[in-house]
N, CA, C and O atoms as CSV, one atom per row, in Angstrom:
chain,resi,resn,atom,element,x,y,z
A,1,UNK,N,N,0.850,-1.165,0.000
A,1,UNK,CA,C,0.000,0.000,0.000
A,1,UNK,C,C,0.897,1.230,0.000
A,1,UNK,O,O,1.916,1.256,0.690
A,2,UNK,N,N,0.533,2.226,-0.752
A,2,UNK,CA,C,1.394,3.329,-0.852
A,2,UNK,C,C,0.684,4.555,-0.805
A,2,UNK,O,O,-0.158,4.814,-1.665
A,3,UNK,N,N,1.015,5.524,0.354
A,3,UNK,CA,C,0.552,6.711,0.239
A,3,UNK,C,C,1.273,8.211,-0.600
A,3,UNK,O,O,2.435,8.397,-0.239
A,4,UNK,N,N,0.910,8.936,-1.313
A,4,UNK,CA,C,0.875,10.193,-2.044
A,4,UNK,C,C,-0.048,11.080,-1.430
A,4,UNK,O,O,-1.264,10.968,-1.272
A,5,UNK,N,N,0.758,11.999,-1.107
A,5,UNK,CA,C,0.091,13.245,-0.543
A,5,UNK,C,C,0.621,14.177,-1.523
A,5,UNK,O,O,1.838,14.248,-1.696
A,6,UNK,N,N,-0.303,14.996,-2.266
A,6,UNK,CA,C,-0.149,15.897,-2.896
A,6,UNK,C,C,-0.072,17.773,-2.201
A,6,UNK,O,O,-1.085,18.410,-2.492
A,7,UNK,N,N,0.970,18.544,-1.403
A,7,UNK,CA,C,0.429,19.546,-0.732
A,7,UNK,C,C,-0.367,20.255,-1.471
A,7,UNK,O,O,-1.543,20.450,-1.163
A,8,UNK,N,N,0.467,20.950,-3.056
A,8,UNK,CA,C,0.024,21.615,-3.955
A,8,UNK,C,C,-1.621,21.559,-4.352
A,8,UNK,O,O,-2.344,22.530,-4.579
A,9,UNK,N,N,-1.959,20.253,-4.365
A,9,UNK,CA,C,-3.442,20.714,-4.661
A,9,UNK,C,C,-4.491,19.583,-3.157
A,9,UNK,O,O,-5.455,18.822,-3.248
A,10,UNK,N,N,-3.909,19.899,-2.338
A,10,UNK,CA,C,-3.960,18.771,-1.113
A,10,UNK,C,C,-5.236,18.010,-1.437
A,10,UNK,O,O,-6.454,18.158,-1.338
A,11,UNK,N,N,-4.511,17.284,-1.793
A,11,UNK,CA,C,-5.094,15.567,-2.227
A,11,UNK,C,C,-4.060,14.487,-1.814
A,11,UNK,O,O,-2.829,14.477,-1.818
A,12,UNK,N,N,-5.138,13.454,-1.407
A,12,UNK,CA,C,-4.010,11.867,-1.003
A,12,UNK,C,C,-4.723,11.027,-1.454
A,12,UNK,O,O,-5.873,10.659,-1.214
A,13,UNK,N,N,-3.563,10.588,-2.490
A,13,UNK,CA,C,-3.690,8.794,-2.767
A,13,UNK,C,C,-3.329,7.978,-2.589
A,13,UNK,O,O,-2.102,7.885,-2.543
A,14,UNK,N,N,-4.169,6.817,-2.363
A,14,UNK,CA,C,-3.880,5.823,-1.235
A,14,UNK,C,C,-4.122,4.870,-2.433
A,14,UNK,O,O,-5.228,4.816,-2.971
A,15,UNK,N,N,-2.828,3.948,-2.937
A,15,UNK,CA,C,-2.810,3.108,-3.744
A,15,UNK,C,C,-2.743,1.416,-3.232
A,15,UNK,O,O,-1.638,1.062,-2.819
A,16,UNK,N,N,-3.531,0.669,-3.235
A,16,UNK,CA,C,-3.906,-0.509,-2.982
A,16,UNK,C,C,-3.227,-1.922,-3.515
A,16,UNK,O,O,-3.110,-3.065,-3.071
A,17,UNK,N,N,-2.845,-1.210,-4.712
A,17,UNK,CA,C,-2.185,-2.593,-5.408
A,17,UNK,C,C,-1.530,-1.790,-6.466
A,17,UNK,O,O,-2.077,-0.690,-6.553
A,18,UNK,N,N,-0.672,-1.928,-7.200
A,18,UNK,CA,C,0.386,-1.402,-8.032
A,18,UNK,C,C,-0.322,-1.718,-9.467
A,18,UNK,O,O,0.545,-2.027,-10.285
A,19,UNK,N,N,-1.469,-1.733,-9.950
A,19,UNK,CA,C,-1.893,-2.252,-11.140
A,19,UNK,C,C,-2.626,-1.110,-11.935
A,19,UNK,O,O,-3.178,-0.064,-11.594
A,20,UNK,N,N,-2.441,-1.631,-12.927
A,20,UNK,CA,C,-3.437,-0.065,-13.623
A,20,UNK,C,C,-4.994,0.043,-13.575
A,20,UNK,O,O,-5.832,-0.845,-13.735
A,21,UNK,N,N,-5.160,1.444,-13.297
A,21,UNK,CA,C,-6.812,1.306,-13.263
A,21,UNK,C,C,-7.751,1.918,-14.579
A,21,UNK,O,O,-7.405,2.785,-15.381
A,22,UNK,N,N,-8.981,1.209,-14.526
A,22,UNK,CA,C,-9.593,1.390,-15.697
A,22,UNK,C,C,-11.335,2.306,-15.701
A,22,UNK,O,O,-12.116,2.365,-16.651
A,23,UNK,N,N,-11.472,2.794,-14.580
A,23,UNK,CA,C,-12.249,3.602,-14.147
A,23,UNK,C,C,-12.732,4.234,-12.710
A,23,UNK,O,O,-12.775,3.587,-11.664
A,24,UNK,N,N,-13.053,5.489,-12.838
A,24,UNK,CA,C,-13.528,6.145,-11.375
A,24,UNK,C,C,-14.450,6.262,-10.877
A,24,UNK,O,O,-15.284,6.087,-11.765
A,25,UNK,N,N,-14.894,6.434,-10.084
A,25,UNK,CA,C,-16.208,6.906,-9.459
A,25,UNK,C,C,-16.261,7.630,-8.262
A,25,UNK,O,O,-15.458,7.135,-7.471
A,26,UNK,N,N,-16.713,8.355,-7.900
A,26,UNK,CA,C,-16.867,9.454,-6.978
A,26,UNK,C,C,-18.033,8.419,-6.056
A,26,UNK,O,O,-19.121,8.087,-6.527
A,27,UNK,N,N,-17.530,8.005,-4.648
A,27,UNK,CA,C,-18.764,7.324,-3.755
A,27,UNK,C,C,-19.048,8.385,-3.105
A,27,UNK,O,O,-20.261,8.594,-3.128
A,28,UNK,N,N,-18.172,9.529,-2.249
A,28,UNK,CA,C,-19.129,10.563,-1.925
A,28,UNK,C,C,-18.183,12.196,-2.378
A,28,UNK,O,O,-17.194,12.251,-3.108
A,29,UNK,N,N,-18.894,13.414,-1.655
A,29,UNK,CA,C,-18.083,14.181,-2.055
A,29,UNK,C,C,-16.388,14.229,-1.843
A,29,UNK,O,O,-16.178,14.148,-0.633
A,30,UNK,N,N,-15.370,14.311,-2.449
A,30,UNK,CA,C,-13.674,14.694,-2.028
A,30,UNK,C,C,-13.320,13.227,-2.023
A,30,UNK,O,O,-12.124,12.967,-1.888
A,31,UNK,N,N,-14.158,12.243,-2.146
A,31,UNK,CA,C,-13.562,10.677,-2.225
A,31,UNK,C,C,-13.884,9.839,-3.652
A,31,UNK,O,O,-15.028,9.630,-4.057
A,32,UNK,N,N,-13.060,9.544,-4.112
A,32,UNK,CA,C,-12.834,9.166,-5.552
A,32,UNK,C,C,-12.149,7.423,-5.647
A,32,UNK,O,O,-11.075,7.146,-5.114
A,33,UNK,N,N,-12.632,6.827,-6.088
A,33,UNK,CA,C,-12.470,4.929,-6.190
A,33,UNK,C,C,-11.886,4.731,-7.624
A,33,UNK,O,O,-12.452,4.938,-8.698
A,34,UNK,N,N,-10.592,4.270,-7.384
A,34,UNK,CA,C,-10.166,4.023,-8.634
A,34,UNK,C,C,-10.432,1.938,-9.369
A,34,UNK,O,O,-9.651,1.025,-9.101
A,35,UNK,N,N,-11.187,1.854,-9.886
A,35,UNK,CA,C,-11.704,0.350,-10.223
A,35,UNK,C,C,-10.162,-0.596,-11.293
A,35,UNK,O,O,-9.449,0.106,-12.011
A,36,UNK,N,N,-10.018,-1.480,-11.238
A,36,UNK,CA,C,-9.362,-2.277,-12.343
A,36,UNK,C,C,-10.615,-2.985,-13.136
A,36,UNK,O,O,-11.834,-2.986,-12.969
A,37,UNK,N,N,-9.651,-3.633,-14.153
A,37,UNK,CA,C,-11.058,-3.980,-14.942
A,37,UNK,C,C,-11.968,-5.148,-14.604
A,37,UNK,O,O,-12.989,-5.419,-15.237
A,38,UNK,N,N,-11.640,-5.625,-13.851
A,38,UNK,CA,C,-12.768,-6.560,-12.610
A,38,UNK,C,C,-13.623,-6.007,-11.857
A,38,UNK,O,O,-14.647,-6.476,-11.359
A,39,UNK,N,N,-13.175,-4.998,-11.788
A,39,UNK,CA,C,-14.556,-3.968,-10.798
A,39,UNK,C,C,-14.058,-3.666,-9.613
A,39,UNK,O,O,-14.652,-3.037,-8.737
A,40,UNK,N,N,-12.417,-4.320,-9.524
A,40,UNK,CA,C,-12.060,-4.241,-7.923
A,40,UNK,C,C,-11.116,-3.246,-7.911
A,40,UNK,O,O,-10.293,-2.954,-8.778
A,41,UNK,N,N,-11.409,-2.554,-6.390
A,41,UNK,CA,C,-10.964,-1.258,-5.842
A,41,UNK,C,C,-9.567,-1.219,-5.570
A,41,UNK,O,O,-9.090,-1.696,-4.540
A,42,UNK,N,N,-8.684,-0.489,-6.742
A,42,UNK,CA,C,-7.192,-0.599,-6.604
A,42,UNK,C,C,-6.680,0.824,-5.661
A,42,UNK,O,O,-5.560,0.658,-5.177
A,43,UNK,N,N,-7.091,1.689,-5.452
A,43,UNK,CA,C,-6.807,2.634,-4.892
A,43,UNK,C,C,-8.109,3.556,-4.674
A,43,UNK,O,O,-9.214,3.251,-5.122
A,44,UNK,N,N,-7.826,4.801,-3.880
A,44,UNK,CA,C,-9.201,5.596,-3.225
A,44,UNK,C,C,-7.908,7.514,-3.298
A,44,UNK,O,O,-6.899,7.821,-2.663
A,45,UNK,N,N,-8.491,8.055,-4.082
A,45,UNK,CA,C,-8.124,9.581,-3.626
A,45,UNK,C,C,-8.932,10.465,-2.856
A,45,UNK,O,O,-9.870,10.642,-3.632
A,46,UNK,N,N,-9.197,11.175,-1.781
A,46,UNK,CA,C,-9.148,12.366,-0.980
A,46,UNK,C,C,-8.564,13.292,-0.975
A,46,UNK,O,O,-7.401,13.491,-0.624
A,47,UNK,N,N,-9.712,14.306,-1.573
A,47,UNK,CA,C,-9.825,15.358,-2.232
A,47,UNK,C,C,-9.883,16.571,-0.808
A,47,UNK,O,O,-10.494,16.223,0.202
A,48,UNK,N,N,-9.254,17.864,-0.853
A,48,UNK,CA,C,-9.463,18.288,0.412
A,48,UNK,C,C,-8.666,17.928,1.417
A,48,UNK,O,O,-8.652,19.131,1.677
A,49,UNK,N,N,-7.984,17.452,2.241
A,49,UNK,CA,C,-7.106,16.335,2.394
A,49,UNK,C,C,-6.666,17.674,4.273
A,49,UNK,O,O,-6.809,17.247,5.418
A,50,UNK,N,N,-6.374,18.557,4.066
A,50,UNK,CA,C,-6.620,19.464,5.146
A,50,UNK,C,C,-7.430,19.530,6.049
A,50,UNK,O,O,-7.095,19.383,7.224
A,51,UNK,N,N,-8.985,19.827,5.568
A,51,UNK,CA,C,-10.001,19.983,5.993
A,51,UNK,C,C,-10.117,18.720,7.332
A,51,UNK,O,O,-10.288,18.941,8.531
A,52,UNK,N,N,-9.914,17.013,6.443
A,52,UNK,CA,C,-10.225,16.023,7.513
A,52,UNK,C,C,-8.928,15.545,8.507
A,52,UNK,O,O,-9.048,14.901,9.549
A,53,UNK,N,N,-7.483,16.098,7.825
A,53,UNK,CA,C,-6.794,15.044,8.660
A,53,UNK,C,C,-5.754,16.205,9.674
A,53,UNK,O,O,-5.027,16.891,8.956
A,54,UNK,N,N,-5.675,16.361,10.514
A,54,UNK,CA,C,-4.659,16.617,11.044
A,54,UNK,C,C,-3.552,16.279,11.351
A,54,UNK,O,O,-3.262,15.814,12.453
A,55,UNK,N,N,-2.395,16.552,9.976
A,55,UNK,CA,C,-0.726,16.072,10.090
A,55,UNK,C,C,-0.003,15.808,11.467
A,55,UNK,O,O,0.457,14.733,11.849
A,56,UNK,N,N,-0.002,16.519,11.856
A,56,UNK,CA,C,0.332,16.896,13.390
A,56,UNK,C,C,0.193,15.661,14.379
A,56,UNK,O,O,0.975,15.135,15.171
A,57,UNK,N,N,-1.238,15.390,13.976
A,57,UNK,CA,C,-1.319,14.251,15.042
A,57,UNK,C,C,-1.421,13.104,14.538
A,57,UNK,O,O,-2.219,12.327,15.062
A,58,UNK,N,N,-0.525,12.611,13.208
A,58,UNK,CA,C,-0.945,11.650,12.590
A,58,UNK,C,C,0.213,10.286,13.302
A,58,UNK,O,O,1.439,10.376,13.370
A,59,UNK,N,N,-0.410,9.420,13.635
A,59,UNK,CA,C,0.700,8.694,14.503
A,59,UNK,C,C,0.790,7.024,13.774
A,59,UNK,O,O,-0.343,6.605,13.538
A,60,UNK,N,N,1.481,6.414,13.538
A,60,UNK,CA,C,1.699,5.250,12.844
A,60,UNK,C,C,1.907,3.708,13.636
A,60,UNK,O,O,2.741,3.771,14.539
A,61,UNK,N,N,1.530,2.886,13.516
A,61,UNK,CA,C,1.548,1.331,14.717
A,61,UNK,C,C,1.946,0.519,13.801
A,61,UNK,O,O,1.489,0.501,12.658
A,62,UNK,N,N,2.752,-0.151,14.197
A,62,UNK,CA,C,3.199,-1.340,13.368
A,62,UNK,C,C,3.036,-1.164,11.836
A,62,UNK,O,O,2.199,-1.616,11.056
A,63,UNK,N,N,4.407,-0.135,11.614
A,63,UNK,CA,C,4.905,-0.570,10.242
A,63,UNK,C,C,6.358,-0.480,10.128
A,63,UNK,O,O,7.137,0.425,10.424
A,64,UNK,N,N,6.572,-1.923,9.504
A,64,UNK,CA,C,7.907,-2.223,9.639
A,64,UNK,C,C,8.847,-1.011,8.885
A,64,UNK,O,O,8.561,-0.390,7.861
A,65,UNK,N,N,9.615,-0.933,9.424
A,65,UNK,CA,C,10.934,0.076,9.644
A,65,UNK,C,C,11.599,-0.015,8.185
A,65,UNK,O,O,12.014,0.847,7.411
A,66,UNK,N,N,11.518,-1.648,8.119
A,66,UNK,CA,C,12.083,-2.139,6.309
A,66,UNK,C,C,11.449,-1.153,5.606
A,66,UNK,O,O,12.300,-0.340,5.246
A,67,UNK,N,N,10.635,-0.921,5.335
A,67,UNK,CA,C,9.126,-0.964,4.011
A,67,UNK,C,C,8.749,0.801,4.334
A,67,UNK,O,O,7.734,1.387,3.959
A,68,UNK,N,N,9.583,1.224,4.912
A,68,UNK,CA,C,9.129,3.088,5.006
A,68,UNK,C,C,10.226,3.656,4.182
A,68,UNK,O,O,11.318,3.099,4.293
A,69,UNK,N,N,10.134,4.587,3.440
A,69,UNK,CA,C,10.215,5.857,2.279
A,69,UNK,C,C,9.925,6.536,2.116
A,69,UNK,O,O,8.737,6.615,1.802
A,70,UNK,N,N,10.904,7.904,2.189
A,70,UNK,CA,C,10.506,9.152,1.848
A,70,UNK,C,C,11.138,9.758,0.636
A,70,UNK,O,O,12.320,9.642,0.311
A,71,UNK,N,N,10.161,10.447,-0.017
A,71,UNK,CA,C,11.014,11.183,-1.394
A,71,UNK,C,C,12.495,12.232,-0.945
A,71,UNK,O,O,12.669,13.155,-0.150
A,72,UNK,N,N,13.267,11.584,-1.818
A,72,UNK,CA,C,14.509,12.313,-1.344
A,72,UNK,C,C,15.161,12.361,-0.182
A,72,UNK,O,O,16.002,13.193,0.158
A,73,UNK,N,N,14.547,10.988,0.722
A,73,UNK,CA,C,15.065,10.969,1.626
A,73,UNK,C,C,15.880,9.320,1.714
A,73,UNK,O,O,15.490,8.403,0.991
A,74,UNK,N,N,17.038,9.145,2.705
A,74,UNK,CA,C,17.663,7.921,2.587
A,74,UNK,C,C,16.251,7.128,3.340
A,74,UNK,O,O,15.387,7.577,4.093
A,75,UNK,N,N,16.547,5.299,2.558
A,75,UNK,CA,C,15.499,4.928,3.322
A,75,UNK,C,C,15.940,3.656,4.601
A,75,UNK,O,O,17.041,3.212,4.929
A,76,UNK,N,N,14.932,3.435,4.959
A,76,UNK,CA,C,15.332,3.062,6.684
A,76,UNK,C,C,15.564,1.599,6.425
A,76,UNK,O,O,15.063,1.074,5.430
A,77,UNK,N,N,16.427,0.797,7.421
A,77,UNK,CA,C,16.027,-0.335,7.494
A,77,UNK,C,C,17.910,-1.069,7.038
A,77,UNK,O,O,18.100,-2.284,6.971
């Protein structure tokens, strides 16, 4: 699973599986479902991305130390 946070137009995508997708759909407002061609849900974008989450207090549980990356940054592990 891989997260993209966009600041510039603050949006986050939350990618599910590394595969290409073949259509969208909007389930409610600022949340967007990206489908493969089975119908199954490869990723989800959040639109607005300010408004619901507060950075600050965003705190993380069990994820291995291996498997974390930052752009331009060395990675851990």
């Amino acid at each position: 699973m891989k997260f993209n946070y966009d600041k510039e137009t603050d949006a986050l995508y939350i990618n599910f599986v590394d595969i290409p997708g073949v259509d969208s759909f909007e389930i409610s407002p600022d949340y967007i479902v990206d489908t493969d061609s089975q119908g199954n849900v490869i990723g989800m974008e959040v639109l607005n991305v300010k408004e619901k989450v507060d950075f600050s207090q965003m705190i993380f549980n069990h994820i291995p130390v291996k498997d974390i990356s930052f752009i331009n940054q060395p990675v851990f592990g």
